[in-house]
Residue, then its C-alpha position, 0 to 999 in steps of 0.5 A: x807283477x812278480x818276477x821272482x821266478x824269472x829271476x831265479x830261472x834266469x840265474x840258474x840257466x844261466x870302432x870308430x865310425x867308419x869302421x863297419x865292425x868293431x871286435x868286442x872288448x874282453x872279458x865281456x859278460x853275456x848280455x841279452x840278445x841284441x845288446x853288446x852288438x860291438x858292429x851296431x852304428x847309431x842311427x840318425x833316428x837315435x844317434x846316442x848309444x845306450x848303456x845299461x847299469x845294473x842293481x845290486x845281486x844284478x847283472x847285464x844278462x839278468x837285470x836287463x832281460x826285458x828292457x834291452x831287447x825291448x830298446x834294441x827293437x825300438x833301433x837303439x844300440x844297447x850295450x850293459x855290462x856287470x860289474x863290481x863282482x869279487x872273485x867268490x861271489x856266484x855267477x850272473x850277479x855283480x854290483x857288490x864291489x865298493x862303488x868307488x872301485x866299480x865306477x871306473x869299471x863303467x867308465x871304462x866300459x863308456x869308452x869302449x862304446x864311444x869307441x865302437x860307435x863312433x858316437x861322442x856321449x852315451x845315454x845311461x839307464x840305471x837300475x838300483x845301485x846303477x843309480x848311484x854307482x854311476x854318480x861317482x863316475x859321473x862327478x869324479x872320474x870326468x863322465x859328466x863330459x861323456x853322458x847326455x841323458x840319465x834315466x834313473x829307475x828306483x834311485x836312492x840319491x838319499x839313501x836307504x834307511x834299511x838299517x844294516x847290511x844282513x836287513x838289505x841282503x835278505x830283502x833283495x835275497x827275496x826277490x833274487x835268491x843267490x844273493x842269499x850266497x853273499x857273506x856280508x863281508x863280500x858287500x862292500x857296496x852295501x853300507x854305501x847305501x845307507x842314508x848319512x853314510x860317508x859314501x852318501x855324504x861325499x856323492x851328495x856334496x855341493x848336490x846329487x845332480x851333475x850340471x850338462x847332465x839330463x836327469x830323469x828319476x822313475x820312482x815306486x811307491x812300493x819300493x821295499x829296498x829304497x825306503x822312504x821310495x821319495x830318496x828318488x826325489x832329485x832336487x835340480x833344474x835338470x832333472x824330471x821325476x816320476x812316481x810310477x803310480x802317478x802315472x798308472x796308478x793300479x801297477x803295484x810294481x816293487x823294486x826289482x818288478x820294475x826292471x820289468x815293467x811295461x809301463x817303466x820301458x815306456x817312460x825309459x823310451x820317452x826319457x830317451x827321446x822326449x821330442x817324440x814322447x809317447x802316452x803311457x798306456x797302462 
C-alpha cells in the first residue's frame, strides 16, 4: 500500500456544553471534513473528544485525510491541528519547530477543545513525531490531567538510529516530497529524534510512560523511519502494543502508509473504545 501520490497530490492542492455552538479558534488550519467541528458535542456513545497529532513534514489536513473522516463517521468529535511550522517553511506541512516549543502548542489546542466541548479529557491519536511531542506535553506541561487514552502509531519512544538530520529528511522526503524544501537548519525537531539525544534522554527519564494515561502503541515491521521499528515498544502496566503484522501479517505498510491504513483505523477505533472492541479483518 503506497500512498506517495495522494500525499504529493494532497499538498499541491492544496463551548462550554450547554453552549449549542462554539466559535472556532484563530489561526485555525484547514483539517479534513468533519474534523475541527468547534459545534460538535460528544455523544454518550463517545463522550471523550479525539485530538489528532500529526508526524513530521505532516499536517492536520494531510497526515489525517483518511483516519479523521473515518472517525468522524464512527460519531466521534474529531479535531487535529498543525503545529511546529517556522515562518519559512512551505504550507500544509509542520512538526519541524523544537518539540519543546510546539508541545504547549498542543496543550494549547487541548484546551480549546475541552473548552468547546464540554468534555473533561481528550482522547490522543498520535502519528510519528506526535508520538513523541506529545510526551512533553504530557510529563511537563500538566496534560497528563487532561488525556485519557493515547494511541500511538509508529512511535519511537526509543528513538531512531537514523544517523543525521539530511539521512531522516531525504527518507521522509521519499514519501512527502516538499519536505525535500526543508534546509537542515529550519529542523530543530529532527536530531530530537535520534536515539541517546539530550531530548530523548530527558522524555525517557524515570520512564516513557505517564501513570493515569492508557497507552496503545501500533508498530510496522517495515517501518524505514523508526528504525529498529520495537523503539515502539512501551515497557509500562498501562500500556498495549501492537505490531501491525501480527495482526495481519500480508500488510507491508510502511511508516507513512499506515496513517492510511484500513487495518490501523481499526485498532486506532478499538484502542478508543476497548469495551466494544471489533475484529480486524484483514
Amino acid at each position: 500500500m503506497r500512498i506517495r501520490g495522494v500525499l504529493a497530490g494532497l499538498a499541491a492542492l492544496l463551548a462550554v456544553t450547554a453552549t449549542p455552538a462554539a466559535a472556532a479558534p484563530a489561526n485555525v488550519e484547514p483539517a479534513p471534513p468533519g474534523v475541527n467541528d468547534w459545534s460538535c458535542q460528544p455523544g454518550e456513545q463517545h463522550p471523550t473528544p479525539v485530538v489528532l497529532v500529526h508526524g513530521l513534514g505532516g499536517s492536520a489536513p494531510t497526515n489525517w485525510a483518511y483516519l479523521g473522516p473515518k472517525l468522524v463517521d464512527e460519531g466521534y468529535c474529531v479535531f487535529a491541528l498543525t503545529y511546529g511550522r517556522p515562518p519559512l517553511v512551505p504550507p500544509l506541512t509542520g512538526g519541524f519547530s523544537p518539540m519543546e516549543e510546539s508541545a504547549p502548542e498542543l496543550a494549547t489546542f487541548v484546551d480549546e477543545v475541552l473548552a468547546a466541548t464540554g468534555a473533561e479529557k481528550v482522547d490522543l491519536v498520535g502519528h510519528s513525531e506526535g508520538t513523541v511531542m506529545p510526551q512533553y506535553y504530557l510529563k511537563f506541561l500538566g496534560g497528563a490531567d487532561e488525556v485519557q487514552r493515547y494511541v500511538a502509531i509508529t512511535p519511537l519512544y526509543d528513538g531512531t538510529t537514523l544517523q543525521n538530520t539530511t539521512e531522516l529528511l531525504d527518507r521522509i522526503a521519499e514519501e512527502i516530497p516538499v519536505v525535500g524544501q526543508i534546509p537542515d537548519e529550519l529542523c530543530g525537531a529532527c536530531r530530537q529524534f535520534f536515539k541517546g539525544s539530550d531530548f530523548m534522554q530527558k522524555l525517557n527519564e524515570g520512564g516513557a510512560a505517564v501513570p493515569g494515561v492508557e497507552y496503545t502503541t501500533i508498530m510496522t515491521k517495515y517501518d524505514q523511519l523508526v528504525t529498529p521499528y520495537t523503539s515502539g515498544y512501551l515497557d509500562a502496566p498501562n500500556a498495549t502494543n501492537t505490531v501491525l503484522q501480527d495482526v495481519c501479517p500480508n500488510d507491508y505498510s510502511e511508516h507513512v502508509a499506515v496513517a492510511f491504513n484500513p487495518h490501523v483505523a481499526d485498532l486506532v477505533l478499538n484502542a478508543l473504545d476497548p469495551a466494544n472492541a471489533r475484529p480486524v479483518r484483514c
